[in-house]
C-alpha positions as protocol buffer text, in pm:
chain_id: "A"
residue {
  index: 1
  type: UNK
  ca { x: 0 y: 0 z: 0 }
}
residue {
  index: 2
  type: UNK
  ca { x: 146 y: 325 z: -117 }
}
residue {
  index: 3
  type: UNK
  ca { x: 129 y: 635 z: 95 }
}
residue {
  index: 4
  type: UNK
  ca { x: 127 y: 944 z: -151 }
}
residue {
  index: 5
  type: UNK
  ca { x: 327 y: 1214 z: 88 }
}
residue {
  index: 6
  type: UNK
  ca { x: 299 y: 1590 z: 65 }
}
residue {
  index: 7
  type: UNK
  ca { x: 633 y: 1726 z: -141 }
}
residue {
  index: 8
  type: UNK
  ca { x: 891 y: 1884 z: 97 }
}
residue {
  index: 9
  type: UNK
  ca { x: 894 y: 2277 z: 61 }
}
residue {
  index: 10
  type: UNK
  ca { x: 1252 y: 2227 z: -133 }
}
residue {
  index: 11
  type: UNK
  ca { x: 1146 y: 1954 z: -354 }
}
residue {
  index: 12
  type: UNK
  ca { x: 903 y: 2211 z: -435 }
}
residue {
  index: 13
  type: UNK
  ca { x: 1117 y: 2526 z: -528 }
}
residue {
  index: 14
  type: UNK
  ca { x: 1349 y: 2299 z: -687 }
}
residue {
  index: 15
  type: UNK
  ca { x: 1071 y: 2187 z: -938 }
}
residue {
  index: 16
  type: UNK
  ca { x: 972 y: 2551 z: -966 }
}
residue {
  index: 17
  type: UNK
  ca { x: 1298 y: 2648 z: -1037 }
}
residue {
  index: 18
  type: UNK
  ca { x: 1363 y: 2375 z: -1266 }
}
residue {
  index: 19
  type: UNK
  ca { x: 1032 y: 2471 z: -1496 }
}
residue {
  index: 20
  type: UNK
  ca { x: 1062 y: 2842 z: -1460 }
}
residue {
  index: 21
  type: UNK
  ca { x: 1430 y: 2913 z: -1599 }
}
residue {
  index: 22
  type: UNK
  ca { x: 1433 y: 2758 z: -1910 }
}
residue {
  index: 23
  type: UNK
  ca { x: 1149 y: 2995 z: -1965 }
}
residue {
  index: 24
  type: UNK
  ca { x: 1278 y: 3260 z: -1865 }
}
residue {
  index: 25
  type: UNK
  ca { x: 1629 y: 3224 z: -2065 }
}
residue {
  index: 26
  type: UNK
  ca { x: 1404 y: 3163 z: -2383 }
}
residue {
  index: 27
  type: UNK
  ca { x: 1193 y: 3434 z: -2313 }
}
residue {
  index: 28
  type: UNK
  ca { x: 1535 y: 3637 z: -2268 }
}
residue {
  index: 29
  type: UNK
  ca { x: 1690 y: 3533 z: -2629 }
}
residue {
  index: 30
  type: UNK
  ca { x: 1379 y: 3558 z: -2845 }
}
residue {
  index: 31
  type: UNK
  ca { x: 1274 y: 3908 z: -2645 }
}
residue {
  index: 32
  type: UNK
  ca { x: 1399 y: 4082 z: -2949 }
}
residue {
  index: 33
  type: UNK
  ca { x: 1219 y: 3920 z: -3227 }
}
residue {
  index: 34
  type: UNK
  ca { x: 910 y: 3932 z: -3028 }
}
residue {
  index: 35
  type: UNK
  ca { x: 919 y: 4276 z: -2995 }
}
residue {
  index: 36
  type: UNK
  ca { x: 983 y: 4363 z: -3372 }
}
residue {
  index: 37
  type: UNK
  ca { x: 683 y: 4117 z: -3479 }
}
residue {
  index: 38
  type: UNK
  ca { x: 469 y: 4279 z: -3247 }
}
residue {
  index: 39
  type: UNK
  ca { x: 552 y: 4612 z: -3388 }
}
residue {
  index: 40
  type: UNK
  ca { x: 575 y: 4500 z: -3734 }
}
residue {
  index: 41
  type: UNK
  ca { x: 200 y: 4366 z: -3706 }
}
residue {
  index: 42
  type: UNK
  ca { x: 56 y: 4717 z: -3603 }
}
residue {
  index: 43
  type: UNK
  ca { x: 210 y: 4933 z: -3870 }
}
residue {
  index: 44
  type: UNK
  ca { x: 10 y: 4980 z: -4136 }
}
residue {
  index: 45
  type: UNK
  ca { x: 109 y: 5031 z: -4471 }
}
């Protein structure tokens, strides 16, 4: 019989962490060309 447990605060954070910074990096290399598309896409010519 398998007792499902509550994860420990750290186990927590660390699983944050772990799903939050790739994210973040990506969000931090593409910034640029997000930026000009959005811009791009409300000029009208």
């Amino acid at each position: 019989m398998s007792v499902m447990r509550k994860p420990l605060p750290a186990v927590a954070a660390a699983a944050t962490l772990v799903s939050v910074v790739p994210t973040l990096v990506l969000f931090a290399v593409v910034r640029r060309w997000i930026v000009e598309g959005l811009t791009a896409g409300a000029v009208k010519r």
